[in-house]
Structure formats: structure tokens, C-alpha cells
Backbone as JSON, one array per atom type, in Angstrom:
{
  "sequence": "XXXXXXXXXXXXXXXXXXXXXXXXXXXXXXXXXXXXXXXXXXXXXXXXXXXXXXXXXXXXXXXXXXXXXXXXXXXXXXXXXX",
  "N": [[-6.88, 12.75, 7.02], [-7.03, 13.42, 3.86], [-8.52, 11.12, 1.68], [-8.3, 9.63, -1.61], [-9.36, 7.97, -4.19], [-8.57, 5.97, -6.85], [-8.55, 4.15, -9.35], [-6.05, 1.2, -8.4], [-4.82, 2.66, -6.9], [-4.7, 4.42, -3.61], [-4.93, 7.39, -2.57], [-2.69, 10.59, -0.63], [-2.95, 13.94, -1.09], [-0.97, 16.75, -0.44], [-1.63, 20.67, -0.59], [-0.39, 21.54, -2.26], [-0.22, 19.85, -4.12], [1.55, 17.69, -3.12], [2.54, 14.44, -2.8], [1.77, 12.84, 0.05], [0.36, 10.67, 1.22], [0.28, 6.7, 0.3], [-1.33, 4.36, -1.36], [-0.78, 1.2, -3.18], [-2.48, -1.38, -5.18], [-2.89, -4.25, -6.79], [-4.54, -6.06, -9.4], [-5.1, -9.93, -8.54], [-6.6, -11.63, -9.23], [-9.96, -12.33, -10.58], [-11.49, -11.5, -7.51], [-9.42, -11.3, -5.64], [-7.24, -8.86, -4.55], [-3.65, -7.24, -4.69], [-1.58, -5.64, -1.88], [0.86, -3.97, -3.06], [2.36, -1.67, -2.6], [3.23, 0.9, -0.04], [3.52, 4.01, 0.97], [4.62, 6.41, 2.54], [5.0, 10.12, 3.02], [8.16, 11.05, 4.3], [8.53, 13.78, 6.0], [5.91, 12.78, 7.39], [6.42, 10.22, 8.68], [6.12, 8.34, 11.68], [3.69, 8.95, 12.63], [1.85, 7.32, 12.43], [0.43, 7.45, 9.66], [0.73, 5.81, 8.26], [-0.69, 3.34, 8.95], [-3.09, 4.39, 9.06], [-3.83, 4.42, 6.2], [-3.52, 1.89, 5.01], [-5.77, 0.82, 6.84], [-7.83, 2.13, 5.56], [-7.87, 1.46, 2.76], [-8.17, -0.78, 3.19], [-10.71, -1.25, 4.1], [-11.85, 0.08, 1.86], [-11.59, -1.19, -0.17], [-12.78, -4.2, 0.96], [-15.41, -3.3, 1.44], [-15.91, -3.08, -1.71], [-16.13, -6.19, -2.49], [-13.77, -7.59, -2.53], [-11.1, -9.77, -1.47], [-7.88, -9.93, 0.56], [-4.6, -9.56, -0.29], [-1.36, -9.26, 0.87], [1.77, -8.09, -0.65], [3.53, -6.29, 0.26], [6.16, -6.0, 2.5], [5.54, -3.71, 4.94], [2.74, -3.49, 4.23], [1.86, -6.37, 4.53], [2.66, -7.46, 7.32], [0.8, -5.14, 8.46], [-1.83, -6.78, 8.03], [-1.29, -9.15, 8.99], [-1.51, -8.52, 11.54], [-4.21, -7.6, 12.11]],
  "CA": [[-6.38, 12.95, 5.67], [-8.36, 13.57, 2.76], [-8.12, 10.23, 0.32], [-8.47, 9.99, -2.8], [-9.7, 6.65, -4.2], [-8.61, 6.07, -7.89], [-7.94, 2.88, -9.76], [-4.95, 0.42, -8.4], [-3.94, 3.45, -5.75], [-5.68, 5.03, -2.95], [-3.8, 8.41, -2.19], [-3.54, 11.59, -0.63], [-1.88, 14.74, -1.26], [-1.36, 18.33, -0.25], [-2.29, 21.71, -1.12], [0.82, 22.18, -2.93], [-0.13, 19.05, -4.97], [2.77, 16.65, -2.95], [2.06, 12.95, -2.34], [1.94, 12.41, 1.15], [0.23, 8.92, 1.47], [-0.38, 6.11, -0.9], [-1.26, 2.46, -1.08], [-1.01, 1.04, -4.36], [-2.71, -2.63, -4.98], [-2.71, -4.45, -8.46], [-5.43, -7.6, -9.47], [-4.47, -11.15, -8.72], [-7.81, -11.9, -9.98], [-11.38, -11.28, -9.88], [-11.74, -11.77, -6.36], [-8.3, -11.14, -5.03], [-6.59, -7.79, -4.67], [-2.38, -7.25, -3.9], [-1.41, -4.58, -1.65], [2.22, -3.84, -3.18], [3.41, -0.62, -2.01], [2.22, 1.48, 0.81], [4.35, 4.81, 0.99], [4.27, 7.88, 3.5], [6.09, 11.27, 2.82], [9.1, 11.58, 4.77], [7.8, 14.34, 6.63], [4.59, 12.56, 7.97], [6.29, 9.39, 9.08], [5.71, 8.1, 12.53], [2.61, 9.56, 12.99], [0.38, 6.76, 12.19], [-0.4, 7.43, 8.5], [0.83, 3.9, 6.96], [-1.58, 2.43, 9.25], [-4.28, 5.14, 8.56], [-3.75, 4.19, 4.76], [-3.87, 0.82, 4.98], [-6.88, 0.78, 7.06], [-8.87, 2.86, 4.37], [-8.02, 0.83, 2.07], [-8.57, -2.29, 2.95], [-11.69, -0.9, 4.07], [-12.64, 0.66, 0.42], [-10.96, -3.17, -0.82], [-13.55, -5.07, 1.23], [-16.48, -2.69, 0.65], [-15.52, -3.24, -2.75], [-16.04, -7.01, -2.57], [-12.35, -8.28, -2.49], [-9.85, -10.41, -0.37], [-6.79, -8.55, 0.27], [-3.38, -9.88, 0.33], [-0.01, -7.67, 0.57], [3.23, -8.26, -1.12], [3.87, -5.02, 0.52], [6.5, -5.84, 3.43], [4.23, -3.54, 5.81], [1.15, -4.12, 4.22], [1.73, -8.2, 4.92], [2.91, -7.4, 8.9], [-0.59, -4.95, 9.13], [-2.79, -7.23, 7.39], [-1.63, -10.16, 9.77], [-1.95, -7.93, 13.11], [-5.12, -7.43, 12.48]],
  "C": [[-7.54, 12.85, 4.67], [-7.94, 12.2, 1.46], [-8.81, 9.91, -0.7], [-8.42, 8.66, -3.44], [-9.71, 6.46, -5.92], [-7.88, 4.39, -8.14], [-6.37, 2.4, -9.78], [-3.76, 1.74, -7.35], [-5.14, 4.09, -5.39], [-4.69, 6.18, -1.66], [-4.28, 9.79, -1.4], [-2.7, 13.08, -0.81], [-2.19, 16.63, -0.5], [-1.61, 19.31, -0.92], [-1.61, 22.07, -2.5], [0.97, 20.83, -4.37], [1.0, 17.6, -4.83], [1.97, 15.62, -2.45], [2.37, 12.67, -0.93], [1.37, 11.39, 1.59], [-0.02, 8.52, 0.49], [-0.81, 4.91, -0.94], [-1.51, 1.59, -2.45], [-1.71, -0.99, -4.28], [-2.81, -2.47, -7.0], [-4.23, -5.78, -8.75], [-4.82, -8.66, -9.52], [-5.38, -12.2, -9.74], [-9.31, -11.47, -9.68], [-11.99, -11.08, -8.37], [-10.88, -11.02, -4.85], [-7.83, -9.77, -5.33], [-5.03, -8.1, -3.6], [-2.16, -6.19, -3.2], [-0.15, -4.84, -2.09], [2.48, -2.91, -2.65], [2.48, 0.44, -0.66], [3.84, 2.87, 0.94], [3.88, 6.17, 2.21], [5.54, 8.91, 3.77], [7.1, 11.35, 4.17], [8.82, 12.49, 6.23], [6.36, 14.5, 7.68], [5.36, 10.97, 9.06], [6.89, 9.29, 10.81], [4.92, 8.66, 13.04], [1.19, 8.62, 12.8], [0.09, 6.98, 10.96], [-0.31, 6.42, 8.03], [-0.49, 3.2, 7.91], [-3.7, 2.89, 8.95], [-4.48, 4.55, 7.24], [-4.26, 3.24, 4.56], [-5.32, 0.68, 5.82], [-8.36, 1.57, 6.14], [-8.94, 2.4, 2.97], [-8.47, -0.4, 1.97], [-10.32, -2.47, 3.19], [-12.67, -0.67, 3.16], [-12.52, -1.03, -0.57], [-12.54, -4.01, -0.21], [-15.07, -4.76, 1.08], [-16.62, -3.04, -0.72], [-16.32, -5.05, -3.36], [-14.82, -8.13, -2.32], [-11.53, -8.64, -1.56], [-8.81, -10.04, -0.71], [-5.87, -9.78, 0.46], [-1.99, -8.9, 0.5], [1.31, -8.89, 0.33], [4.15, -7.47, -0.53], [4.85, -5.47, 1.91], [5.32, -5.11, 4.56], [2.89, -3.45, 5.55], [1.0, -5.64, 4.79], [1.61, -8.06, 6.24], [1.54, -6.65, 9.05], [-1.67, -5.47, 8.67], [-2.45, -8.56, 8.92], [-1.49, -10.26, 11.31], [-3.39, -7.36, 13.1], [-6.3, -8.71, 12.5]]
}
């Protein structure tokens, strides 16, 4: 997937301009980042993209400097399987 790395979401979409992944995080503070929402179009899911997502983010998150946490139902469960 091609993502797209913009402040407090890290998304990606198709040709046609539709949102097909997303992972939104918010600031807890300067240090800390939340994952709240993690979304995947309808059409893509069980294919592995929520975990694609989340791994590129937390990736661009820790590059970044920041300790992740998730609020996110499956952000929390793939943050504490890995």
C-alpha cells in the first residue's frame, strides 16, 4: 500500500480517491502518542491491512521519537502481541 503520513493519521487511499486504510493517533503528551482508531475499507478486510497499518505506523511513531499506546480496541490487542 502506498501510505500517506500526515499529522494525527497515517492513511492510504485509492485511485478513485477512497480511504482504504487509516490509523489515526492523537498526543497524550510530548513523549506519548494514542493510537485511537485504526480502520480498513470493507472491501480489503481480512487481508492483513490493519496489521500492515499498524505496523507502519508504529514504525513512523517510533522513528519519530514516541511511545505508543492504543485506545484503539485492535490497536491495544496488536501493540501487546508484539
Amino acid at each position: 500500500m502506498n501510505w500517506i503520513f500526515d499529522e494525527g493519521h497515517i492513511f492510504s487511499k485509492n485511485e478513485d480517491d477512497e480511504l482504504l486504510a487509516e490509523v489515526t493517533y492523537s498526543y497524550i503528551d510530548q513523549e506519548t502518542v494514542d493510537i485511537n482508531h485504526v480502520y480498513v475499507n470493507p472491501s480489503l478486510r481480512g487481508k492483513g491491512i490493519a496489521g500492515e497499518a499498524m505496523e507502519t505506523a508504529v514504525s513512523y511513531l517510533v522513528k519519530k521519537g514516541y511511545k505508543i499506546t492504543a485506545t484503539c480496541p485492535y490497536g491495544k490487542q496488536w501493540l501487546e502481541k508484539q
